[in-house]
KETORVEX-992241 format. One line per field, with one value per residue: residue number from 1; residue in one letter; x, y, z of N, C-alpha, C in turn. Coordinates in steps of 0.2 Angstrom, whole numbers. Each point is the difference from the previous one (the first is absolute). Layout:
N
domi	c(NUM, ...)
lumro	c(A, ...)
n.px	c(X, ...)
n.py	c(Y, ...)
n.pz	c(Z, ...)
ca.px	c(X, ...)
ca.py	c(Y, ...)
ca.pz	c(Z, ...)
c.px	c(X, ...)
c.py	c(Y, ...)
c.pz	c(Z, ...)
//
This chain:
184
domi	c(1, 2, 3, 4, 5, 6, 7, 8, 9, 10, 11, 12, 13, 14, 15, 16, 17, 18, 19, 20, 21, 22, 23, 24, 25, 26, 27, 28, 29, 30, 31, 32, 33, 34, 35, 36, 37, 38, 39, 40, 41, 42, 43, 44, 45, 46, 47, 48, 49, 50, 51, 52, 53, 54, 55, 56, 57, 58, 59, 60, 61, 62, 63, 64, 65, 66, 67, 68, 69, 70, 71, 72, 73, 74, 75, 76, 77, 78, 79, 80, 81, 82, 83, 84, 85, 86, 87, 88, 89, 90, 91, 92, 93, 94, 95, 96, 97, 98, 99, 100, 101, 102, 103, 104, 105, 106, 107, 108, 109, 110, 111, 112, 113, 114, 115, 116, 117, 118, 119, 120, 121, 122, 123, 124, 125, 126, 127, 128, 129, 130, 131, 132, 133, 134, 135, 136, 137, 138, 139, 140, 141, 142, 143, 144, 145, 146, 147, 148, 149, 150, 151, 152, 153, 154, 155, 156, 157, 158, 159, 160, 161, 162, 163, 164, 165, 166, 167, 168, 169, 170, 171, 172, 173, 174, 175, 176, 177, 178, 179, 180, 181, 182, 183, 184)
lumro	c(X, X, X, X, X, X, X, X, X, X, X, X, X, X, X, X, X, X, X, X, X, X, X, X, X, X, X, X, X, X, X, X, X, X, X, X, X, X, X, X, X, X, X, X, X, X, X, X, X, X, X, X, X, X, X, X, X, X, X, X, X, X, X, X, X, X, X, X, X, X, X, X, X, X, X, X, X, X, X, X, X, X, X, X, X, X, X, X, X, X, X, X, X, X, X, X, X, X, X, X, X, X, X, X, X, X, X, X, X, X, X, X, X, X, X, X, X, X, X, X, X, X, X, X, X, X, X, X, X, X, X, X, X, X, X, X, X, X, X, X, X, X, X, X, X, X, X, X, X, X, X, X, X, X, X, X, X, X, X, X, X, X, X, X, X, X, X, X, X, X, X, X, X, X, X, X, X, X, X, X, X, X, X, X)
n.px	c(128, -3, -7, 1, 4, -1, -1, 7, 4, -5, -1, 8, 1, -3, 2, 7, -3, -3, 5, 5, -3, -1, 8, 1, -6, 1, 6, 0, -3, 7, 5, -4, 0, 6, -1, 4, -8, 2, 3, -8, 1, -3, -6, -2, 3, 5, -4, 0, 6, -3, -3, 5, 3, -7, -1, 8, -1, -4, 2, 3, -3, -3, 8, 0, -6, -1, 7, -2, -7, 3, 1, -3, -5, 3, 5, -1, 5, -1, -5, 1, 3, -3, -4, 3, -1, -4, -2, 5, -2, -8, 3, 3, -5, -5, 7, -1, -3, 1, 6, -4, -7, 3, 2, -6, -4, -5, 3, -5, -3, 1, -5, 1, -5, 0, -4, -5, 2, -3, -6, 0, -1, 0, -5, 0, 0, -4, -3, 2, -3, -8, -3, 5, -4, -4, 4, 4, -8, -5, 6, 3, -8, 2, 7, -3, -9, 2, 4, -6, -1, -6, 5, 5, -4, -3, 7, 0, -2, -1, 6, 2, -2, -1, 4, 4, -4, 2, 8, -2, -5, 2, 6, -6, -1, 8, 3, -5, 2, 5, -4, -4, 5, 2, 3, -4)
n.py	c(-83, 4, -4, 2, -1, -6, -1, 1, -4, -3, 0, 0, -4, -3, 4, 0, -6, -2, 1, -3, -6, -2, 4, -7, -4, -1, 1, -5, -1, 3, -5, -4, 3, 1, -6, 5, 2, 5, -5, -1, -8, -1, -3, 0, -6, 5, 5, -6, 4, 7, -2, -3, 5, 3, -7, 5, 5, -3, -5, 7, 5, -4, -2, 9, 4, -1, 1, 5, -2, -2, 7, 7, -1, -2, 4, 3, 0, -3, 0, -2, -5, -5, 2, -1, -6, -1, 2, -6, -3, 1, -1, -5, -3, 4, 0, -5, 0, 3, -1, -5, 2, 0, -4, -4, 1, 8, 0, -3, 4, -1, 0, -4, 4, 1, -4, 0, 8, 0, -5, 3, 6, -1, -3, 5, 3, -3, -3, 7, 4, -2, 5, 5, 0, -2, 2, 4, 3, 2, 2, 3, 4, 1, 4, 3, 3, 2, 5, -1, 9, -5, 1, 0, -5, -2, 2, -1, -5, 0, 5, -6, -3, 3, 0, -6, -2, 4, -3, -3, 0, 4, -4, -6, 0, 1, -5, 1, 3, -3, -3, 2, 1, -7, 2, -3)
n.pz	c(65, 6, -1, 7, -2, 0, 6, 2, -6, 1, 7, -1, -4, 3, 5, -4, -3, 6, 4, -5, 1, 7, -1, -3, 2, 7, -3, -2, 5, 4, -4, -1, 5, -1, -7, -3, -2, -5, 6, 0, -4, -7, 2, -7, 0, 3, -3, -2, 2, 2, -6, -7, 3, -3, -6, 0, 2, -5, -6, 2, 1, -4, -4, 3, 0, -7, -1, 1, 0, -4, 5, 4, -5, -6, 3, -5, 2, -2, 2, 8, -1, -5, 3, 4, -4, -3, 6, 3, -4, 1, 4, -2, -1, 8, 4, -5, 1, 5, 0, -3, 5, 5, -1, -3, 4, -1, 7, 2, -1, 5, -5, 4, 5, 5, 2, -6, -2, 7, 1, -7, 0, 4, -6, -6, 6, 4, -7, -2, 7, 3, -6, 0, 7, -4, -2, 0, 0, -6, -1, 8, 1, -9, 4, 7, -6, -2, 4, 1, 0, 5, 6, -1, -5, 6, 4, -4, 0, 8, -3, -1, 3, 6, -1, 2, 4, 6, -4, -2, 4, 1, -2, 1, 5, 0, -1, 5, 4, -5, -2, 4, 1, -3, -5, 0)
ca.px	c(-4, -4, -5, 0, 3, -4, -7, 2, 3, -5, -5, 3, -2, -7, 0, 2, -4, -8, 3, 1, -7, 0, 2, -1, -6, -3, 5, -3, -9, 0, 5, -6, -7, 3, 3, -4, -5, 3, 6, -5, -1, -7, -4, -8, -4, 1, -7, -3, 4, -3, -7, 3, 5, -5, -2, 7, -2, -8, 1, 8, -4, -4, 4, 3, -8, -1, 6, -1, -3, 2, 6, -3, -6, 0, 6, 2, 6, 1, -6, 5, 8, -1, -2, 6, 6, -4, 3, 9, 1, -3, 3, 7, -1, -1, 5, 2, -7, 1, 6, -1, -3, 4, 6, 0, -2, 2, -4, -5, -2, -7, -6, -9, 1, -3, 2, 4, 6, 2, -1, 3, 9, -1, 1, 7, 6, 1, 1, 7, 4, 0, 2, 4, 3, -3, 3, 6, -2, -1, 7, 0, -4, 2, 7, -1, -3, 4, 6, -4, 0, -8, -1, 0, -4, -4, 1, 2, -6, -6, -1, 0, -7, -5, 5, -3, -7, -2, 1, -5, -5, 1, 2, -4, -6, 5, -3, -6, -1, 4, -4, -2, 4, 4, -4, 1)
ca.py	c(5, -3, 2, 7, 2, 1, 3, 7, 3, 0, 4, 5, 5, 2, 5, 4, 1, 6, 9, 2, -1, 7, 5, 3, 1, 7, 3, -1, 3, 6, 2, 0, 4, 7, 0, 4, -2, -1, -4, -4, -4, -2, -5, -1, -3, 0, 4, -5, -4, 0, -5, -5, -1, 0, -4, -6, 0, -4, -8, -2, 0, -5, -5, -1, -3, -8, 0, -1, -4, -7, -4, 0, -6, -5, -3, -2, 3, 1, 6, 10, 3, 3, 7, 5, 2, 3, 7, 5, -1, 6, 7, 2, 4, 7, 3, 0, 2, 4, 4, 2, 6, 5, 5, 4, 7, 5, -1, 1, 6, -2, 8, 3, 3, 0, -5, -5, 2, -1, -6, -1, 0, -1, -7, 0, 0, -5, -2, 1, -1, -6, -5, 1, -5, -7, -3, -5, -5, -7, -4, -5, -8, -6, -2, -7, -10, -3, -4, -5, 0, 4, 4, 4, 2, 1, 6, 4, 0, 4, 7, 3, 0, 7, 4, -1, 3, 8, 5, -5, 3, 8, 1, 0, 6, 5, 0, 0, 7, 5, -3, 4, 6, -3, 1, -8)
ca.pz	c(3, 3, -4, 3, -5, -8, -1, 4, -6, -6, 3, 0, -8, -2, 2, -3, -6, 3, 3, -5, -3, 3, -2, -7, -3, -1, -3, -8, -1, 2, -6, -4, 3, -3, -6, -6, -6, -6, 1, 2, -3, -1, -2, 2, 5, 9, 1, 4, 6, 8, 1, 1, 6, 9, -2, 3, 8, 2, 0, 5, 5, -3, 4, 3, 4, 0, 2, 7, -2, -2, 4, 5, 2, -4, 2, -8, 0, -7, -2, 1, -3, -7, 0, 3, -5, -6, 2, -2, -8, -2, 4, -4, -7, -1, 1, -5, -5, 5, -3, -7, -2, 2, -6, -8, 2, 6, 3, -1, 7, 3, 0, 4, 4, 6, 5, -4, -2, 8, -1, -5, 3, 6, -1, -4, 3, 4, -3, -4, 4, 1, -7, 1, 6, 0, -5, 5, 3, -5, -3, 3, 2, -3, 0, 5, 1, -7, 2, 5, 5, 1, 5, -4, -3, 3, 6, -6, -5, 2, -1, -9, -4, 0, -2, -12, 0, -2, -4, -6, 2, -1, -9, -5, 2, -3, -8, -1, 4, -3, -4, -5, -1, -5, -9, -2)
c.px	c(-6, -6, -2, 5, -1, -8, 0, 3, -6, -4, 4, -1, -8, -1, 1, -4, -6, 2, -1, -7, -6, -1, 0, -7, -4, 4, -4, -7, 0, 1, -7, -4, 5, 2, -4, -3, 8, 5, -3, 0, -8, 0, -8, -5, 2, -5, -5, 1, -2, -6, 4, 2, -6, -2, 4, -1, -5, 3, 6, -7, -5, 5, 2, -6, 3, 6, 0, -6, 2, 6, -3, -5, 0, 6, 3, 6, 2, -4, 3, 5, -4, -5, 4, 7, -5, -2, 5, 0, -5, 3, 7, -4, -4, 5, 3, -5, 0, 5, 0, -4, 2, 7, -4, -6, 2, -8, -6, -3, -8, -5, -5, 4, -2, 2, 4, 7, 6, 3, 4, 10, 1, 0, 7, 6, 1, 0, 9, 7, 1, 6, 8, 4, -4, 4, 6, -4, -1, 4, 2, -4, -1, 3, 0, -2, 5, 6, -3, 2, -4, -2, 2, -2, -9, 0, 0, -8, -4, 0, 2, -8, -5, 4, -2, -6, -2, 1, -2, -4, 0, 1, -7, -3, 2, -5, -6, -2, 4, -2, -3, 4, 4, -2, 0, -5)
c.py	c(-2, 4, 9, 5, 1, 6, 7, 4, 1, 5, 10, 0, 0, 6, 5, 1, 4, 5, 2, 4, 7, 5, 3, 1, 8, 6, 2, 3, 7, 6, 1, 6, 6, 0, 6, -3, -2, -3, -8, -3, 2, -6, 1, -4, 0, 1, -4, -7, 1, -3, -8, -1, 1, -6, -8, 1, 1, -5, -2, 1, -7, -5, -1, -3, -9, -3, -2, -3, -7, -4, 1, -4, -5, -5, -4, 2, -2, 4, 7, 2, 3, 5, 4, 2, 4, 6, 5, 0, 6, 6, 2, 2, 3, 3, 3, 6, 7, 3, 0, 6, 5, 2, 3, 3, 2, -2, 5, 6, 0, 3, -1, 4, -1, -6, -7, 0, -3, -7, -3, -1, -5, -9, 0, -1, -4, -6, -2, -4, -9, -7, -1, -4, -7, -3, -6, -6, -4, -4, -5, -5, -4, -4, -4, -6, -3, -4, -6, 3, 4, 2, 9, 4, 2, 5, 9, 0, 1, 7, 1, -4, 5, 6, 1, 0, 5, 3, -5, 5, 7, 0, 3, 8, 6, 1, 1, 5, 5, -2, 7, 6, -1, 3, -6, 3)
c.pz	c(4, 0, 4, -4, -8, -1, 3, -7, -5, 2, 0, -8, -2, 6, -4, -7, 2, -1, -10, -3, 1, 1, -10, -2, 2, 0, -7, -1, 4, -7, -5, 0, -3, -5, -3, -4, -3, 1, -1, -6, -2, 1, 3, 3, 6, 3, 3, 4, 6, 2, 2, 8, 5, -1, 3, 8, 4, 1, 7, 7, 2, 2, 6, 8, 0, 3, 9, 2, 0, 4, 7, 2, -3, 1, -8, -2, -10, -4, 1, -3, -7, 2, 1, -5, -3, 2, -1, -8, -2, 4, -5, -7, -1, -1, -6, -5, 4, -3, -9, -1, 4, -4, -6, 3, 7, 6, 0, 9, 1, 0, 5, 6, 8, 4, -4, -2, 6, -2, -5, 3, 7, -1, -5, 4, 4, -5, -3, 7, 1, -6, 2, 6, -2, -6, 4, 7, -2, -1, 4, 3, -4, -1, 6, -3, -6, 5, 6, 8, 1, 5, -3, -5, 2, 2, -7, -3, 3, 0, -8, -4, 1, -3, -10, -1, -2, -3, -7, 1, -1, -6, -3, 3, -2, -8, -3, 1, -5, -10, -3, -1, -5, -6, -3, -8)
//
C-alpha cells in the first residue's frame, strides 16, 4: 500500500474519532447542566473543583503563551511540543475535574446585575461556543505535528492557538466573576 493511502486510511479514522469526540463531549456537559439535585452523586470535595479548574486553565493559558513563544522566536521546536503537550494534558484534566463537579453538583446562577451580568454572559457564551469548535482543532494540529506534517500543522495552528487562548483565558475570568456567588 502506498504511503497517500496509508495516510488517507489513518487520516479517515482519526476523522471519525474527532467527529466522535466532539459530538460526545459537549453531549455530556449539555446532559450535566439538567441532571436533577436528587439524581446527582455527593461528593464533598467537588465544591472545590471550580477554583482547581480556574488554577488548570491559568497553567494551559501559561503553556500555551510559552508554547508559541518557543517556537515563534526561539525556533525550540522541542520546548514547543512539551508546552503544547502540557497544555492538551491540563486541558484533559480540567475536562475531567469539569464533568466531576458538574455531575455531583447543580450549576451555579450568576448574582450580580447590570453591565457585568451583560459581560458575565457574553464571555460565558462565547467562551462555551468557542470550547466546543476548538476542540477537534486541537486534536488535529496535534495529529498533523505528530504524523510529521507541519504545513498542515502550521495552517491549523495559526487559528487554533488564539482560539484555546481565549477560551483558557475566559475559563478563568468566568470563574472569577462567578466566585462570589458559589456557597463555598
Amino acid at each position: 500500500m502506498n504511503t497517500d493511502k496509508k495516510n488517507w486510511i489513518s487520516d479517515k479514522g482519526f476523522f471519525w474519532l474527532v467527529l466522535g469526540v466532539t459530538l460526545v463531549i459537549p453531549a455530556v456537559v449539555v446532559l450535566l447542566q439538567v441532571i436533577p439535585a436528587e439524581m446527582r452523586p455527593t461528593a464533598d470535595f467537588a465544591k472545590h473543583l471550580p477554583k482547581l479548574n480556574a488554577i488548570i486553565n491559568s497553567l494551559v493559558s501559561i503553556c500555551l503563551f510559552l508554547g508559541y513563544r518557543a517556537i515563534r522566536y526561539a525556533k525550540n521546536k522541542a520546548l514547543h511540543q512539551k508546552l503544547m503537550f502540557s497544555a492538551f494534558l491540563l486541558s484533559a484534566m480540567f475536562l475531567i475535574s469539569y464533568v466531576t463537579y458538574h455531575l455531583t453538583l447543580p450549576p451555579v446562577k450568576y448574582c450580580n446585575e447590570g453591565f457585568l451580568k451583560y459581560l458575565y454572559f457574553f464571555l460565558l457564551v462565547t467562551h462555551i461556543v468557542l470550547a466546543a469548535v476548538i476542540l477537534p482543532m486541537v486534536l488535529y494540529t496535534i495529529y498533523y505535528s505528530t504524523s510529521g506534517r507541519f504545513e498542515s500543522h502550521k495552517k491549523i495552528a495559526r487559528w487554533t492557538y488564539p482560539l484555546w487562548l481565549y477560551v483558557s483565558v475566559t475559563g478563568v475570568i468566568v470563574y472569577l466573576m462567578l466566585a462570589p456567588c458559589m456557597n463555598l
